[in-house]
Biopython code that builds the backbone (N, CA, C, O; Angstrom):
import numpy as np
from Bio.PDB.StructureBuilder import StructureBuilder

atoms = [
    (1, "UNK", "N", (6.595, 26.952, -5.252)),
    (1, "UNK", "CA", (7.979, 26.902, -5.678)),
    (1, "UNK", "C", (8.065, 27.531, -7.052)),
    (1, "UNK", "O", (7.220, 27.304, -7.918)),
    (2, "UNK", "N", (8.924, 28.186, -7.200)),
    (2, "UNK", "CA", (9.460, 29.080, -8.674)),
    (2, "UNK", "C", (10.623, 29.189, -8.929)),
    (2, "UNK", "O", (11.450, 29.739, -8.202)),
    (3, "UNK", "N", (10.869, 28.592, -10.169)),
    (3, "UNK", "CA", (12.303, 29.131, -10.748)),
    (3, "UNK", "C", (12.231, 30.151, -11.450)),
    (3, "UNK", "O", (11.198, 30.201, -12.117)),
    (4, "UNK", "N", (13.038, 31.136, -11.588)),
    (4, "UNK", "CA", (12.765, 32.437, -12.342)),
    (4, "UNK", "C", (13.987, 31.820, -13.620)),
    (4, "UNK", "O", (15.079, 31.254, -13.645)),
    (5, "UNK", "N", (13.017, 32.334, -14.523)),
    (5, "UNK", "CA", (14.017, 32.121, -15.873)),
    (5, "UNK", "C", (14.945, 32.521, -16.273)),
    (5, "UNK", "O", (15.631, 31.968, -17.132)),
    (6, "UNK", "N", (15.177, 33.578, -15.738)),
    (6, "UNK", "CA", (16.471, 34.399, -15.360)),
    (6, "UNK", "C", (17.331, 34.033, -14.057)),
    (6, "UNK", "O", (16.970, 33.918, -12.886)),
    (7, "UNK", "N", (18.681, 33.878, -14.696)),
    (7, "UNK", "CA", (19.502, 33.625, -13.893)),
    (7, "UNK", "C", (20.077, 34.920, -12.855)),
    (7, "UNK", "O", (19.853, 36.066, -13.246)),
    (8, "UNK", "N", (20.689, 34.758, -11.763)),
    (8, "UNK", "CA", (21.221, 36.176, -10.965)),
    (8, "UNK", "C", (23.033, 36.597, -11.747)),
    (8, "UNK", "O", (23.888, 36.098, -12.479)),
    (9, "UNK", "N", (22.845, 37.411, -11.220)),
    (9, "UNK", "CA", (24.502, 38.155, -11.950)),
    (9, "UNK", "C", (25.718, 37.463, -12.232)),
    (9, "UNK", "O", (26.606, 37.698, -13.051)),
    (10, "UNK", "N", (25.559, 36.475, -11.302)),
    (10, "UNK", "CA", (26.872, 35.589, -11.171)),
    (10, "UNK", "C", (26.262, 34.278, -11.959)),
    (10, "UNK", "O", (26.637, 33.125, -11.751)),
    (11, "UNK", "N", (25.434, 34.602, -12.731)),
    (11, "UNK", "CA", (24.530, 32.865, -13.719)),
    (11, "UNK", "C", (24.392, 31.652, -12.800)),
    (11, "UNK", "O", (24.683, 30.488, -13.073)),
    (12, "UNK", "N", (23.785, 32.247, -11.413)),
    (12, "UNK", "CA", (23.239, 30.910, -10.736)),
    (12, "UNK", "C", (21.791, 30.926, -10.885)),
    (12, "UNK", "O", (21.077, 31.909, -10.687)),
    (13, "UNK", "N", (21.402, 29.749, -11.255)),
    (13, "UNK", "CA", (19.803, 29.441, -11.254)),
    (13, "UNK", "C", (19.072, 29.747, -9.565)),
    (13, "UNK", "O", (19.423, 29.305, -8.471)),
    (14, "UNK", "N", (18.054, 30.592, -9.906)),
    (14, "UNK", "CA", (17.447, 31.143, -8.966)),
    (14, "UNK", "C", (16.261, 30.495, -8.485)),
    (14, "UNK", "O", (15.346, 30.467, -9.308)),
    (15, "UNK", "N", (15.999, 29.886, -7.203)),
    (15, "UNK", "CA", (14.509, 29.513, -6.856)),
    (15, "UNK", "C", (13.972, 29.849, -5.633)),
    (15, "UNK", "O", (14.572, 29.869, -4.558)),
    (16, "UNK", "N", (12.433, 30.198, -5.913)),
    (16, "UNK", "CA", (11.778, 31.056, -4.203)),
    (16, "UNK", "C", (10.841, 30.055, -4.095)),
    (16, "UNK", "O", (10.045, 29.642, -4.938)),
    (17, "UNK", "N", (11.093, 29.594, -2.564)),
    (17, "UNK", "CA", (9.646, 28.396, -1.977)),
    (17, "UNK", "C", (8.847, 29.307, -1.346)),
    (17, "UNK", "O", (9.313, 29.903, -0.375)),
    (18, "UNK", "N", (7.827, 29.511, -1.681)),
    (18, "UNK", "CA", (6.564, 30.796, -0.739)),
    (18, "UNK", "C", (6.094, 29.741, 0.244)),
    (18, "UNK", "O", (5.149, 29.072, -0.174)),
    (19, "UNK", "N", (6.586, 29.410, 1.580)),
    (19, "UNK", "CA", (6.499, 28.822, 2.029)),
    (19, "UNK", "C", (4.892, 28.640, 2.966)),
    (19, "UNK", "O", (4.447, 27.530, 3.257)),
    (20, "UNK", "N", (4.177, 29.982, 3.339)),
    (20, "UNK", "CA", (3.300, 30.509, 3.434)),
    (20, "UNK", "C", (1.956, 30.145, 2.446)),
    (20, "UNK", "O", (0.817, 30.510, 2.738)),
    (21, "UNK", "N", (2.269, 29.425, 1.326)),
    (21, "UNK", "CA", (1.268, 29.454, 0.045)),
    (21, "UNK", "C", (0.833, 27.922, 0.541)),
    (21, "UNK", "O", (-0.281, 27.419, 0.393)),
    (22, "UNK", "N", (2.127, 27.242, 1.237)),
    (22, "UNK", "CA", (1.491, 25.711, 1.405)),
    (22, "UNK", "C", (0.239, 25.621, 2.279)),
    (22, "UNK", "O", (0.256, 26.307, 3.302)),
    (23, "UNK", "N", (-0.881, 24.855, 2.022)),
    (23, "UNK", "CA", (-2.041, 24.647, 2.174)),
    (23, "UNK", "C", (-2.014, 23.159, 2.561)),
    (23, "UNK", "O", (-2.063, 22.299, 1.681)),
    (24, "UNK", "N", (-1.933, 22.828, 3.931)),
    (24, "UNK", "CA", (-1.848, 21.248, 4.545)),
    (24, "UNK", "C", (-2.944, 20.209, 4.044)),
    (24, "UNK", "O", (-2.960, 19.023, 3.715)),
    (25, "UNK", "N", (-3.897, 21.311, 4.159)),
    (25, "UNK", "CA", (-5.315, 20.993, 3.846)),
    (25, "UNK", "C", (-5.139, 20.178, 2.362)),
    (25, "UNK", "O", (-4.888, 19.001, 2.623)),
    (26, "UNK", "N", (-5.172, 20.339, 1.329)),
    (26, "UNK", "CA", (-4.580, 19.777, 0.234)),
    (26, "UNK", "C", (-3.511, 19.194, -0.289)),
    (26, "UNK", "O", (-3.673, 18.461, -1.264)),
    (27, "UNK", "N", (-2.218, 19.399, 0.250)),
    (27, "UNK", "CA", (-1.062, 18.663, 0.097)),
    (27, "UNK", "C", (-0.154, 18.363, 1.548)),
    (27, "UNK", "O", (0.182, 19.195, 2.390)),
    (28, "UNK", "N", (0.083, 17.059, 1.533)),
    (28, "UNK", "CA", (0.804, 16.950, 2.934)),
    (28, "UNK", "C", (2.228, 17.269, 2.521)),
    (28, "UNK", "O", (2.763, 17.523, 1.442)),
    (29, "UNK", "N", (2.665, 17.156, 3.844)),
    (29, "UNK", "CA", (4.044, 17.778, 3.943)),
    (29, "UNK", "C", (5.078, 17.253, 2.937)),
    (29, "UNK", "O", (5.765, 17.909, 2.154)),
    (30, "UNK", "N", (5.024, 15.469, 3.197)),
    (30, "UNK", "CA", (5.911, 14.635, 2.153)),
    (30, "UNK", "C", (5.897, 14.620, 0.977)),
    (30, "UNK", "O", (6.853, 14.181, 0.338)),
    (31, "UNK", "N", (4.637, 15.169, 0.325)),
    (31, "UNK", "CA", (4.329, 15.389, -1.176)),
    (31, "UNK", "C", (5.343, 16.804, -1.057)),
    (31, "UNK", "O", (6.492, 16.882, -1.491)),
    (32, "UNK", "N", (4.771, 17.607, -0.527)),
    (32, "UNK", "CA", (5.767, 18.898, -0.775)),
    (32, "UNK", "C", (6.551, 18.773, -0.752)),
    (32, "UNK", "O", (7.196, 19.194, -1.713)),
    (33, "UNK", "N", (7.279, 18.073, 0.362)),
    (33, "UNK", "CA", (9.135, 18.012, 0.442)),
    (33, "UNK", "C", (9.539, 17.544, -0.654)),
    (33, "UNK", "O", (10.621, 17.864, -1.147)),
    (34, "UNK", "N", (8.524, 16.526, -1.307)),
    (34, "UNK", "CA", (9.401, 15.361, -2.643)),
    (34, "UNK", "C", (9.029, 16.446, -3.646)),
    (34, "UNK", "O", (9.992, 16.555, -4.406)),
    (35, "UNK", "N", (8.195, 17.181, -3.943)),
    (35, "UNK", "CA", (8.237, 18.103, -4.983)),
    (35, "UNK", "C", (9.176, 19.008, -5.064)),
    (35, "UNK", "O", (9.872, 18.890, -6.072)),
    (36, "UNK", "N", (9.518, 20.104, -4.174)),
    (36, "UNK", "CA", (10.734, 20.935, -3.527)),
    (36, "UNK", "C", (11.876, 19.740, -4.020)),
    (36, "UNK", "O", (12.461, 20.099, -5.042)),
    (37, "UNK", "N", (12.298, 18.439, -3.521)),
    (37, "UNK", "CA", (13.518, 17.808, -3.834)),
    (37, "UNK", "C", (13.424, 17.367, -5.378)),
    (37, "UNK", "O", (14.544, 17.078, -5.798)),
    (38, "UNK", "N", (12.442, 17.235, -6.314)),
    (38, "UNK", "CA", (12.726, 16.719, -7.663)),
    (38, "UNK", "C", (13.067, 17.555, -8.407)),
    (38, "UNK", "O", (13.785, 17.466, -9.403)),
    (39, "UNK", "N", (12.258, 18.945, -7.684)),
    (39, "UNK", "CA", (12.558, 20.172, -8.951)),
    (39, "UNK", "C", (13.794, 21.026, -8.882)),
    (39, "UNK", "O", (14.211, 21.769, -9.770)),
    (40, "UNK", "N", (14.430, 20.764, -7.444)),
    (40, "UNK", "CA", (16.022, 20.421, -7.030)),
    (40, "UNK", "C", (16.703, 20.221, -7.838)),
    (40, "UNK", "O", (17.308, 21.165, -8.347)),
    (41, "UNK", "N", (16.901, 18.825, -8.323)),
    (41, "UNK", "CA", (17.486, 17.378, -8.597)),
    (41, "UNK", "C", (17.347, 17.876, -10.397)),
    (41, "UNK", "O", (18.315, 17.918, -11.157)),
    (42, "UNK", "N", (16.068, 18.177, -10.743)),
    (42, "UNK", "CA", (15.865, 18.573, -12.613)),
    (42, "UNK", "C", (16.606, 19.874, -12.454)),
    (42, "UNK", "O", (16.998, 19.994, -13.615)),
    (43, "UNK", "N", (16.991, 20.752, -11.929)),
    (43, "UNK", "CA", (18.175, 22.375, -12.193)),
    (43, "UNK", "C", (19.337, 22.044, -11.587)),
    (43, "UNK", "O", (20.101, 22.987, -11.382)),
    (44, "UNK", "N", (19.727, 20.835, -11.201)),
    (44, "UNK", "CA", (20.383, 20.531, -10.784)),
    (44, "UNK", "C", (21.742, 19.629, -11.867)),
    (44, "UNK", "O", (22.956, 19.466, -11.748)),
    (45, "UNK", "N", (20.549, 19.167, -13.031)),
    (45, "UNK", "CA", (20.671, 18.574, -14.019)),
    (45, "UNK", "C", (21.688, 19.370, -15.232)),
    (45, "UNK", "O", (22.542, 18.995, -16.035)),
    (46, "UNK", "N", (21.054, 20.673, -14.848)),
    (46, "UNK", "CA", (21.663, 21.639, -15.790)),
    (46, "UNK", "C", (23.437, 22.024, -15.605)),
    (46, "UNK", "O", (24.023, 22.402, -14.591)),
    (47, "UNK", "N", (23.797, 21.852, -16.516)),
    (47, "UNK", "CA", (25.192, 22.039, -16.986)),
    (47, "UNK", "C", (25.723, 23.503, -16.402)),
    (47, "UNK", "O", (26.628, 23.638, -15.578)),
    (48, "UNK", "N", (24.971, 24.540, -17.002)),
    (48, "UNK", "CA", (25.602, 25.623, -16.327)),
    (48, "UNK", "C", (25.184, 25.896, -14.827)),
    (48, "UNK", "O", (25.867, 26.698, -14.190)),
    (49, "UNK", "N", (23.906, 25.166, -14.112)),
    (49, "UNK", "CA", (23.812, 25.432, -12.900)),
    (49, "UNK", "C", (25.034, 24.593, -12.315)),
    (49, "UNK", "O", (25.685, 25.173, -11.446)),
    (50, "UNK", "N", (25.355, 23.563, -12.602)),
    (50, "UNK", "CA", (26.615, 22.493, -11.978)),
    (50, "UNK", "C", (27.808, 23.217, -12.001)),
    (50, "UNK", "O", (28.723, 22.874, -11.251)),
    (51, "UNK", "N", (27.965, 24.434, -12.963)),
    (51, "UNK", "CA", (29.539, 25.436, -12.740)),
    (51, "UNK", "C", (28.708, 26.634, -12.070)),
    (51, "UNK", "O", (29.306, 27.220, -11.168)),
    (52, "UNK", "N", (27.296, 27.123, -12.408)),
    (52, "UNK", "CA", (27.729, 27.855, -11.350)),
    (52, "UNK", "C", (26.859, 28.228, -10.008)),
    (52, "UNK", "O", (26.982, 29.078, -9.126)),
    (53, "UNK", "N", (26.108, 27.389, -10.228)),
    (53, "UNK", "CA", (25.534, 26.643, -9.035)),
    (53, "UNK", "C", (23.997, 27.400, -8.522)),
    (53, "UNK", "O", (23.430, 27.911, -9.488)),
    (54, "UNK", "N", (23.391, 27.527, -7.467)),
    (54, "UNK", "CA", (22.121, 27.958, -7.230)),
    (54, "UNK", "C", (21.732, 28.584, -6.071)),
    (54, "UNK", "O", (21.869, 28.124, -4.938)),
    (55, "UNK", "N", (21.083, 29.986, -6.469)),
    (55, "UNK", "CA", (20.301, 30.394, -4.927)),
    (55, "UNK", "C", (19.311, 29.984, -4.551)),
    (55, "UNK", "O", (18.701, 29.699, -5.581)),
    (56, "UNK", "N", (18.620, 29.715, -3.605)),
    (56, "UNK", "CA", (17.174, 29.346, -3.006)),
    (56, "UNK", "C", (17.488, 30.228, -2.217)),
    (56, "UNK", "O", (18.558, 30.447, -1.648)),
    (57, "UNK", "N", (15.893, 31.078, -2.170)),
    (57, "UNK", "CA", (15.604, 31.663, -1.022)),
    (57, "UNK", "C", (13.843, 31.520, -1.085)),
    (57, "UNK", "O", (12.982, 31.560, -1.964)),
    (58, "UNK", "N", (13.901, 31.309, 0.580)),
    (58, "UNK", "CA", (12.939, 30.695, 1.342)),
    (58, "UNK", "C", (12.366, 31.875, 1.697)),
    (58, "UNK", "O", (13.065, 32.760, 2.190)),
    (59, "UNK", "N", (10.830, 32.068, 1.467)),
    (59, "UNK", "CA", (10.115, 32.930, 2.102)),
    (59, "UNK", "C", (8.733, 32.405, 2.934)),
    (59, "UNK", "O", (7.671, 31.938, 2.523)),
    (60, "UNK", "N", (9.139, 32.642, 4.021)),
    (60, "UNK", "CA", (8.538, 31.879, 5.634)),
    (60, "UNK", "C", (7.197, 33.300, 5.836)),
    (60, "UNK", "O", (6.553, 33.344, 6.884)),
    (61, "UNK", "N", (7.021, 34.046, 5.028)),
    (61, "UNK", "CA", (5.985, 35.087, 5.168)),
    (61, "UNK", "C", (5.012, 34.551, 5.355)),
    (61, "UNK", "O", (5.024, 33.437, 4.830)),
    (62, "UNK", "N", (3.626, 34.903, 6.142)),
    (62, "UNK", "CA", (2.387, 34.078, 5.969)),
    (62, "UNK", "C", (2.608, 32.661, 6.421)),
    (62, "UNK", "O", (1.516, 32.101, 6.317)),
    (63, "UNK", "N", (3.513, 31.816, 6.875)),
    (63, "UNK", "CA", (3.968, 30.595, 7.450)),
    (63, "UNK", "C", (3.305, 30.924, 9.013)),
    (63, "UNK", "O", (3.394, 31.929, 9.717)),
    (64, "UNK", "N", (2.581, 29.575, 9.229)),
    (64, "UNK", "CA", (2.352, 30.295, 10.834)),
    (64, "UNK", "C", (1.983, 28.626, 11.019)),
    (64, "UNK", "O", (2.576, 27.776, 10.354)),
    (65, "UNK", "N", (0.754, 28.229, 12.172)),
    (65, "UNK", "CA", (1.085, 27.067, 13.284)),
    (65, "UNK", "C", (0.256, 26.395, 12.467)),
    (65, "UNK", "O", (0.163, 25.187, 12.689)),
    (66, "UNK", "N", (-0.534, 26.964, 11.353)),
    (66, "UNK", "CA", (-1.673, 25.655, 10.484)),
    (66, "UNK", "C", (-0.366, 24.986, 9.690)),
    (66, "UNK", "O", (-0.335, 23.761, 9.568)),
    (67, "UNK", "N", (0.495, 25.641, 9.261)),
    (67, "UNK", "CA", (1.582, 25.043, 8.263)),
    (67, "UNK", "C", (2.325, 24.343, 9.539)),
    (67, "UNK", "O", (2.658, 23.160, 9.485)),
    (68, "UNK", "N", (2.486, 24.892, 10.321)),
    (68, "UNK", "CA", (3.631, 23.888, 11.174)),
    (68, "UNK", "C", (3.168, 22.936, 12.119)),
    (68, "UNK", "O", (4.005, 22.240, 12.694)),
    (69, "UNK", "N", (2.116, 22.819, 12.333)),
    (69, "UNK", "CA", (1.204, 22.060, 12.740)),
    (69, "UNK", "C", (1.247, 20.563, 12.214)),
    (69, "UNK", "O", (1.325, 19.518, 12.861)),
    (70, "UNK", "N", (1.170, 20.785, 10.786)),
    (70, "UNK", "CA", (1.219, 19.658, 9.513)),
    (70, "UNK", "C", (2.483, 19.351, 9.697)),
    (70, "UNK", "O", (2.570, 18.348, 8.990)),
    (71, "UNK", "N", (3.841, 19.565, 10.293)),
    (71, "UNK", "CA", (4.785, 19.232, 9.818)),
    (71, "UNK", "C", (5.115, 17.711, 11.080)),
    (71, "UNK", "O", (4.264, 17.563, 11.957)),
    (72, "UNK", "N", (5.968, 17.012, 11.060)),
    (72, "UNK", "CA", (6.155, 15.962, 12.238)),
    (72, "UNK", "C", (7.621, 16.365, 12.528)),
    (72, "UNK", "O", (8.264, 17.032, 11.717)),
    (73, "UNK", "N", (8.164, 15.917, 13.782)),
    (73, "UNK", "CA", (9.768, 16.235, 13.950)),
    (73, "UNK", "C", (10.569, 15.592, 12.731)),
    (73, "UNK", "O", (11.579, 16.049, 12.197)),
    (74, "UNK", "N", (9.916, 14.484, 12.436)),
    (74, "UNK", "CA", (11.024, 13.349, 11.441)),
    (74, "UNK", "C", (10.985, 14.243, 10.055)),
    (74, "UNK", "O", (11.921, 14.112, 9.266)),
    (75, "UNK", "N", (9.565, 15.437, 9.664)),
    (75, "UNK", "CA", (9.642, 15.657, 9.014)),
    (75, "UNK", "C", (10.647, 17.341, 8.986)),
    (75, "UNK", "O", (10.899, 17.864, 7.900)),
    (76, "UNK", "N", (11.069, 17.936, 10.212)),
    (76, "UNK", "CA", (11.722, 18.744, 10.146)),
    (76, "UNK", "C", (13.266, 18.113, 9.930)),
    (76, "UNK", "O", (14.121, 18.548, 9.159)),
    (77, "UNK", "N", (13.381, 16.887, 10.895)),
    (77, "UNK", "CA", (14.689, 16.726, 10.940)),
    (77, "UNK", "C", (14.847, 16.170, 8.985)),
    (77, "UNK", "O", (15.911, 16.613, 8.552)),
    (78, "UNK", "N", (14.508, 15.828, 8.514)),
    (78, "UNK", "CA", (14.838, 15.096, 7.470)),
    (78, "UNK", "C", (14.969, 16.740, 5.871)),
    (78, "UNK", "O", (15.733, 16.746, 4.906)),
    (79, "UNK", "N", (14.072, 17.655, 6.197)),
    (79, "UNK", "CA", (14.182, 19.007, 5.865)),
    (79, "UNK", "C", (15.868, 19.559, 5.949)),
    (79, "UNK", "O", (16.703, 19.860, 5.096)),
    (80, "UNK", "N", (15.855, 19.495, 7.802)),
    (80, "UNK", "CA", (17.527, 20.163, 8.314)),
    (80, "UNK", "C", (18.484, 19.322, 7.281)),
    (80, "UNK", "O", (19.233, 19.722, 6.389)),
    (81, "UNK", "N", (18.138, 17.865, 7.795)),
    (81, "UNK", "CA", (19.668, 16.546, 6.886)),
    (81, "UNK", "C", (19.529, 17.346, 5.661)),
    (81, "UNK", "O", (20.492, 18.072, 5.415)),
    (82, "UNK", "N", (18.565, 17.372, 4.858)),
    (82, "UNK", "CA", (18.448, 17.728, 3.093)),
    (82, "UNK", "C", (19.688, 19.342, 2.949)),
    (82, "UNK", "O", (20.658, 19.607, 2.240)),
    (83, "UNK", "N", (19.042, 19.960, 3.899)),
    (83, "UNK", "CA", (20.141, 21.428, 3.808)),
    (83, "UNK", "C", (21.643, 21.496, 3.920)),
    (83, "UNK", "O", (22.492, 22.051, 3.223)),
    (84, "UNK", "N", (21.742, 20.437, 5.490)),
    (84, "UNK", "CA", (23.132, 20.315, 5.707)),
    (84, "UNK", "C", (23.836, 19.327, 4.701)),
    (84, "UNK", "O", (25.064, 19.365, 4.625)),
    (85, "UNK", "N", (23.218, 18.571, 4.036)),
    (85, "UNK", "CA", (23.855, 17.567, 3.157)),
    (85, "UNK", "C", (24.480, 18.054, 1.733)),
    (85, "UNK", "O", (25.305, 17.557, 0.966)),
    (86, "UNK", "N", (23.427, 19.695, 1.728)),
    (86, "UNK", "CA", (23.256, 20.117, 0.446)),
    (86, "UNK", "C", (24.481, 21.163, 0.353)),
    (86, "UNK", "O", (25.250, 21.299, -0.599)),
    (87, "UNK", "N", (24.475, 21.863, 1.567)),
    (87, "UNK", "CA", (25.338, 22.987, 2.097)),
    (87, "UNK", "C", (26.824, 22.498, 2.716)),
    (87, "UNK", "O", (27.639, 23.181, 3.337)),
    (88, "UNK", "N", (26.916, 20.707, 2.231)),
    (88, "UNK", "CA", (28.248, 20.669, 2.737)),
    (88, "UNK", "C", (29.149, 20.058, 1.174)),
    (88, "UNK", "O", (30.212, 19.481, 0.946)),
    (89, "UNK", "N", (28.023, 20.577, 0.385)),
    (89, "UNK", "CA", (28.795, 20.608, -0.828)),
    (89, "UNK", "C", (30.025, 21.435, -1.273)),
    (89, "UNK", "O", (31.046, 21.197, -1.919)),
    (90, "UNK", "N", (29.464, 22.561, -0.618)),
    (90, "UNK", "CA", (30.297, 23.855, -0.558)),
    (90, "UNK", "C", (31.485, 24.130, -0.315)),
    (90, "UNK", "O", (32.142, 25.041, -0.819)),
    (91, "UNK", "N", (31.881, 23.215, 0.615)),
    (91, "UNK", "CA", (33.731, 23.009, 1.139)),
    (91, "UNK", "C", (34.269, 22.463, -0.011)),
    (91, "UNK", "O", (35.434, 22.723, -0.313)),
    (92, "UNK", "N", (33.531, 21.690, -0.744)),
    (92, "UNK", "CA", (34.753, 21.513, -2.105)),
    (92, "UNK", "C", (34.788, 22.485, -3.007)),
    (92, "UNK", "O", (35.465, 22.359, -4.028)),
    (93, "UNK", "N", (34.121, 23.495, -2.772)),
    (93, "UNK", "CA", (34.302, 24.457, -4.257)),
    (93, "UNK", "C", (35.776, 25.096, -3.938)),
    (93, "UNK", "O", (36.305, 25.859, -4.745)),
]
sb = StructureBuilder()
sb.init_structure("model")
sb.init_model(0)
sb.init_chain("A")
sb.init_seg("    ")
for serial, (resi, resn, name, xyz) in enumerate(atoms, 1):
    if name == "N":
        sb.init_residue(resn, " ", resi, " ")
    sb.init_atom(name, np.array(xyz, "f"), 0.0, 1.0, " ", f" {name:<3s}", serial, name[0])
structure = sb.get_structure()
């Protein structure tokens, strides 16, 4: 996970999950998800990300069946809830 210190054109805080880099072998899935959600939750914190809000983009490159292998359904479905919960912020802007 990376935040780039630089914001994009429109001053939204920018972050890329190399989704491909996760290694099951050393970190399980729930550690990752709660890491991905705290470092969320801290740019989330930020004043100018709250006006003008944030890109994530997900790069699934190098992601293949050892990474998804590690994952459980409860742990996809609870992934999907986190997006749709996050992405139904959006109707109030």
């Amino acid at each position: 996970m990376t935040i780039l210190a630089q914001r994009d054109k429109f001053g939204r805080r920018v972050g890329i999950t190399r989704l491909g880099f996760w290694n099951p072998d050393k970190i399980k899935f729930p550690d990752l998800f709660c890491a991905i959600f705290m470092l969320h939750s801290m740019i989330s914190e930020e004043e100018k990300t709250q006006i003008a809000g944030c890109t994530v983009i997900v790069d699934a490159k190098s992601f293949g069946m050892k990474q998804l292998r590690n994952m459980a359904l409860e742990d996809i479905r609870v992934v999907v809830n986190f997006i749709q919960v996050y992405d139904s912020y959006d109707q109030y802007k």
